[in-house]
C-alpha positions in Angstrom: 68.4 117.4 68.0 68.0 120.7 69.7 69.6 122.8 66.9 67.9 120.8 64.0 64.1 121.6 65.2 65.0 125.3 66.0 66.4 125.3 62.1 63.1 123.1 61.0 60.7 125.6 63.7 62.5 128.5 61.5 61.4 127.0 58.0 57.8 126.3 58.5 57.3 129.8 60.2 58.8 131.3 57.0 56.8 129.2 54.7 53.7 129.8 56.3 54.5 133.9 56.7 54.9 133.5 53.0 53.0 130.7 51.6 55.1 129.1 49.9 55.0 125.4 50.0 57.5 123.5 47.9 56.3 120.7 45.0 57.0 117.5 44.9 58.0 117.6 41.5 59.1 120.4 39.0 56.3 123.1 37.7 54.1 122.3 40.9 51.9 125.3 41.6 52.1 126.6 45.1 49.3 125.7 47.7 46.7 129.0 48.8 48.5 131.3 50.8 47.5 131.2 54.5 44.3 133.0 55.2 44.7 133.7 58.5 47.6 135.8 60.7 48.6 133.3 63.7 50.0 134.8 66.8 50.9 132.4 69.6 49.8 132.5 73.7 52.7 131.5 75.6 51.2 131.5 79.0 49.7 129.1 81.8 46.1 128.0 82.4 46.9 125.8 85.2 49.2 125.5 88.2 51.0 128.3 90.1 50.8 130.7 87.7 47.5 130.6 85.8 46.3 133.6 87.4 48.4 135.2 85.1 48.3 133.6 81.8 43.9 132.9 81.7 44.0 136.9 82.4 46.4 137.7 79.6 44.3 135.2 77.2 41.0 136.8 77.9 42.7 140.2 76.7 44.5 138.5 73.8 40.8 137.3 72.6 38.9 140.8 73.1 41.4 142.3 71.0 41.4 139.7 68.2 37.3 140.3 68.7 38.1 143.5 67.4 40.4 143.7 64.9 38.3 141.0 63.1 35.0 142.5 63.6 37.0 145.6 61.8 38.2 143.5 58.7 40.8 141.3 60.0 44.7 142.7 59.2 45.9 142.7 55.6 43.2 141.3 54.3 42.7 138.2 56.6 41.7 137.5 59.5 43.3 137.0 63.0 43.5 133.8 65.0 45.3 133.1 68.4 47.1 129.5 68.6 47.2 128.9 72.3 48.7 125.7 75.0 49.3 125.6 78.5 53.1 125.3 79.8 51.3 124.5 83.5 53.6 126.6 84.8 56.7 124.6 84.5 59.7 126.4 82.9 60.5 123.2 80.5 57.2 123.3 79.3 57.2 126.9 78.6 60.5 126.0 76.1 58.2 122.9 74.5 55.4 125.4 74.1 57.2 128.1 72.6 58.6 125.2 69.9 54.8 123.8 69.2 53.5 127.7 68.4 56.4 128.5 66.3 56.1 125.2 64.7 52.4 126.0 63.6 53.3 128.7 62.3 52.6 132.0 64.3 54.4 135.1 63.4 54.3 136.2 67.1 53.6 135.6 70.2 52.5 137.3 73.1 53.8 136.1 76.6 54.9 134.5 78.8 54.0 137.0 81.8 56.6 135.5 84.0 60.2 136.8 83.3 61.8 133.4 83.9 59.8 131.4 81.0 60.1 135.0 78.9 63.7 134.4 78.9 63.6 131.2 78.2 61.3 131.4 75.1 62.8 134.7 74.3 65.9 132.5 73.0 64.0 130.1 71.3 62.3 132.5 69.3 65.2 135.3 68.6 66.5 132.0 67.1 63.7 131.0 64.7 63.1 134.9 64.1 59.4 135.1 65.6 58.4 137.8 67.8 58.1 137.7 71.5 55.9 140.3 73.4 55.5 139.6 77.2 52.7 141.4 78.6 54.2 141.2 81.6 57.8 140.1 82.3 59.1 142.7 84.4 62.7 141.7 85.6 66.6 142.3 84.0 67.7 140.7 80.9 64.4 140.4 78.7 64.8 142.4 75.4 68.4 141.9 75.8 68.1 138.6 74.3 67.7 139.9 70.9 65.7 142.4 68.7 62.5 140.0 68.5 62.0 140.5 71.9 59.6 143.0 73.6 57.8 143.7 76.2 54.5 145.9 77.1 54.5 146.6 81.3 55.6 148.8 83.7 59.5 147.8 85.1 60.6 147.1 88.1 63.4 149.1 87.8 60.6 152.1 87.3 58.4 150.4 89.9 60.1 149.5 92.7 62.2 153.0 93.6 58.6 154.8 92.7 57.3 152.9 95.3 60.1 152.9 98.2 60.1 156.7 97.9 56.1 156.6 98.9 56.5 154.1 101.5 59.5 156.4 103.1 58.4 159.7 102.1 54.4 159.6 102.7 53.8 156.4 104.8 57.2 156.9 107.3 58.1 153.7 106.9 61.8 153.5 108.0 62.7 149.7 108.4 61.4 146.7 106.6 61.3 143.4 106.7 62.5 141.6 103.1 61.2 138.1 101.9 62.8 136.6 98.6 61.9 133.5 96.8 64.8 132.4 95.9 63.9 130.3 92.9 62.3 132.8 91.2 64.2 135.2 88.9 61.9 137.8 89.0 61.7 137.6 92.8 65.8 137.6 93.2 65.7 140.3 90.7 63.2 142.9 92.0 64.8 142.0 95.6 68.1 143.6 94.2 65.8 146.7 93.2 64.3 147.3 96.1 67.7 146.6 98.4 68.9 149.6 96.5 65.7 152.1 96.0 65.5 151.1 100.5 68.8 152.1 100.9 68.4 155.3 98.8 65.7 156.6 100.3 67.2 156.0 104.2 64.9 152.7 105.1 67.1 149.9 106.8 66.6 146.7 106.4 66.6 144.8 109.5 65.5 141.7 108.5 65.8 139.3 105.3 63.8 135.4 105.1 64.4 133.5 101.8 61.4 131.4 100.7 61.2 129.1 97.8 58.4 128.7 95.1 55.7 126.4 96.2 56.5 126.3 100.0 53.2 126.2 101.8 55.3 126.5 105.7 56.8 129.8 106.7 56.5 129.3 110.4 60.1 129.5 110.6 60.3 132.6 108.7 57.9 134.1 110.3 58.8 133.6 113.8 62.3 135.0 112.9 60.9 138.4 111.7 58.8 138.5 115.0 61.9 139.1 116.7 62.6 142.3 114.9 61.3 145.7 114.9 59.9 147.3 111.4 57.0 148.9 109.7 56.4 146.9 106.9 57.4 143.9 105.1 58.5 143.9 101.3 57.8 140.4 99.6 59.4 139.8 96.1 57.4 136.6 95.7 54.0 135.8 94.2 50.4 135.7 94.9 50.3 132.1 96.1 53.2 132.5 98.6 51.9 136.0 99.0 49.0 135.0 101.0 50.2 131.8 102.5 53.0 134.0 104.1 50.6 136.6 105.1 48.5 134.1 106.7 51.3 133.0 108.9 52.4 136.0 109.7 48.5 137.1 111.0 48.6 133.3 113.0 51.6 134.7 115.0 50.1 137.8 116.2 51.7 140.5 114.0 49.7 143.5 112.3 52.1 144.2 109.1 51.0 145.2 105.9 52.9 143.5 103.0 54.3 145.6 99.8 55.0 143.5 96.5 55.5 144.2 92.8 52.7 142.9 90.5 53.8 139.2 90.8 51.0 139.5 93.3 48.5 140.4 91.6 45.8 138.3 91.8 42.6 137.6 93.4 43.7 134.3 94.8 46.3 136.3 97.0 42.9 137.5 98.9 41.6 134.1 98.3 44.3 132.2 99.8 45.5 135.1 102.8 41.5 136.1 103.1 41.5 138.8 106.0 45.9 138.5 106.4 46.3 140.1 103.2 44.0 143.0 103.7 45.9 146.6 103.3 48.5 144.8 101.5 50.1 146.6 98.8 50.9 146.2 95.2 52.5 148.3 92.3 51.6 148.5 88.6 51.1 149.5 85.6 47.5 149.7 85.0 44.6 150.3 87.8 40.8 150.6 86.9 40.7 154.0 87.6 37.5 155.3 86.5 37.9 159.3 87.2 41.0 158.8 85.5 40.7 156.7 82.8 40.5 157.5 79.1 37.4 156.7 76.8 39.6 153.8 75.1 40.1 152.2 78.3 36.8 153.1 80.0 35.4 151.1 77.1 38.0 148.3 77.2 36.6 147.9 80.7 33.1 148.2 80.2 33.6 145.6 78.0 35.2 143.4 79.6 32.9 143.7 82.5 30.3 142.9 80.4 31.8 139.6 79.0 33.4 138.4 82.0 31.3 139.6 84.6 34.3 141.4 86.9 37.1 144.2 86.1 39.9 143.8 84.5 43.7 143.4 85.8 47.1 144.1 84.4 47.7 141.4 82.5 44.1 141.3 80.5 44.5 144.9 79.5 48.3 143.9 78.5 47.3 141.6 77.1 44.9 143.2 74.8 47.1 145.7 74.1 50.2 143.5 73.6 48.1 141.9 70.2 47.0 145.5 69.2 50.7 146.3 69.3 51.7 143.8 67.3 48.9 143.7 64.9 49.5 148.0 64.4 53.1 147.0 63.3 51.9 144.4 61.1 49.6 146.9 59.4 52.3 149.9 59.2 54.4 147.0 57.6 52.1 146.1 55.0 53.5 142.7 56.2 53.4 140.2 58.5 56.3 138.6 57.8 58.2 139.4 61.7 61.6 140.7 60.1 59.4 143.1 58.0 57.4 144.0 61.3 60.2 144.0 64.4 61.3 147.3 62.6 58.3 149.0 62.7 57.3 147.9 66.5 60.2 149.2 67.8 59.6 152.9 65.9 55.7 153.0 68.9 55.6 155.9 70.1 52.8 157.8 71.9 50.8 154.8 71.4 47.4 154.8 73.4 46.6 151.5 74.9 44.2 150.4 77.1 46.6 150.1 79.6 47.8 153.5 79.1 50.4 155.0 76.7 53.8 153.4 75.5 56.6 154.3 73.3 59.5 151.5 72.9 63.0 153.5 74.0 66.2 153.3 71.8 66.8 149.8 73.9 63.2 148.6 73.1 62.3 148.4 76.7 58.7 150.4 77.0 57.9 154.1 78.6 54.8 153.8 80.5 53.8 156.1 83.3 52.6 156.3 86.0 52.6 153.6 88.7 50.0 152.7 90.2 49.7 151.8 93.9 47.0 149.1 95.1 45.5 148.5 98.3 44.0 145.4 99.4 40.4 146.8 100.4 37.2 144.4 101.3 38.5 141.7 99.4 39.3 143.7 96.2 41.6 146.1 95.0 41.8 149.2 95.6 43.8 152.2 94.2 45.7 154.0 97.0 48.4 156.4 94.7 49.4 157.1 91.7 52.7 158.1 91.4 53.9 160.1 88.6 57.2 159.0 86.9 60.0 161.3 85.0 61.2 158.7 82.4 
């Protein structure tokens, strides 16, 4: 069952790339070729991780805004064909099956690297691209050459970071907190056990928490019996604040340091004054002395229609469909076979969420990181750290 819809998913993306629909009968004229170029949302809009996903849409709409109010791409114009996995890993597979059944030629998400890796599969298979605007753990493009990504690694991230915290903040032992069913948790723990150990910070203490846990009392009263500056949490935004909560409740004054899984308003939301001074990596920042004209306008205009700045994963977002759409375009084709080739030859390219060239392994090039502070209930950029890639 599994292995005939992949093979039937396959057909009806190729015939609607190419519009060709068979007759019935013999010397049947083929049907109008499509008008439009569909590429997918693989994302959520509810449940633990919607933060992420309704972020990434509202960029994947602004930039099909633009590209149609500029003449559309080959001659047609752009549409987005989007669903809501809720969250839910399964759903993410059954989602990435529905878009490539209506025929998308690619599709940008999912921002979590544990559904990425599950759709990546499903559509290396059918031969549709994949472009997570934010998966950020191991074994992503690996999966096949369909499979891209546009943000700012870990692997870059996390040792960026760890040499701040020891070299300009003195932080010398930490506290670490993985969730442990969460691959990009487990993963980026394994970074930063071996950026802390590099850069001479022990750690003294390590709590395992689970995805959709709403109790760390017990966690948290074991960490109060050690000694450390900080506390490194692997987790996300929802657990992020819960935990910081608990950890306020008990009487202690650390500061929590994550990757970009918690970045999201609703870690303020949830923690409210626990999570203030926490600390957050990424890619992008609104920066304004910094920023260049594309993305000062990006933001303006998204400020505009939204009514607050954008994050990471809006300005991936956007750019992850500007990506694609510039590869269609050097392709003369939107067929993805034709247009894989020419996405992986970026280079240089200016997004809004800085500039990106794909590597010989496909992985992106992005510099620098960003640091974010948790400041008066927003955030706040506290460094930015130059890379050497």
């Amino acid at each position: 069952m599994y292995r005939k819809s992949r093979i039937t998913a396959l057909i009806i993306t190729l015939l609607f790339v190419f519009g060709v629909v068979a007759g019935c009968g013999g010397g049947a004229a083929p049907e109008k070729q499509e008008d439009t170029i569909k590429i997918g949302f693989l994302g959520a809009k509810t449940g633990g991780h919607a933060s992420y996903g309704i972020e990434t849409l509202k960029g994947m709409q602004m930039a099909v805004e633009d590209i149609n109010a500029a003449g559309g791409l080959l001659g047609k114009k752009v549409t987005i064909v989007e669903d809501d996995h809720r969250s839910i890993g399964t759903e993410g597979a059954n989602v990435t099956q529905k878009l490539i059944t209506k025929g998308v030629v690619a599709i940008v998400g999912d921002p979590t690297t544990g559904i990425t890796k599950i759709a990546g599969e499903i559509a290396q298979g059918a031969g549709v691209v994949l472009l997570s605007a934010g998966a950020v753990g191991e074994g992503v493009v690996e999966i096949g050459d369909y499979i891209y990504r546009n943000t700012l690694l870990d692997r870059v991230g996390a040792p960026a970071v760890t040499k701040y915290l020891a070299e300009e903040l003195g932080w010398t032992k930490v506290a670490l907190v993985t969730s442990t069913n969460n691959d990009y948790s487990v993963g980026l723990s394994k970074l930063f056990k071996d950026s802390l150990q590099a850069n001479g910070v022990e750690i003294v203490a390590e709590q395992s928490i689970q995805d959709g846990d709403q109790n760390f009392a017990a966690q948290v009263t074991a960490l109060k019996q050690k000694t450390f500056d900080g506390i490194i949490f692997t987790g996300y935004y929802t657990e992020g604040g819960l935990f910081m909560k608990e950890v306020r409740s008990q009487g202690m004054d650390h500061v929590m340091v994550g990757g970009d899984g918690l970045l999201s308003s609703v870690l303020w939301e949830l923690g409210e004054d626990a999570v203030e001074g926490s600390m957050v990596y990424t890619g992008f920042a609104v920066d304004l002395g910094g920023a260049s004209p594309k993305t000062l306008d990006f933001i303006n205009k998204y400020q505009a229609k939204y009514g607050k700045l954008p994050d990471m994963f809006s300005a991936q977002g956007y750019d992850a469909v500007m990506l694609i759409a510039d590869a269609i375009a050097a392709a003369n084709s939107a067929a993805p076979a034709d247009f894989k080739e020419t996405l992986k030859l970026t280079a240089d390219w200016e997004g809004v969420s800085g500039t990106i060239t794909f590597g010989a392994d496909r992985e992106p090039i992005k510099s620098p990181v960003y640091l974010l502070e948790v400041k008066d209930g927003d955030w706040a950029v506290k460094a930015v750290i130059p890379v050497k890639m």
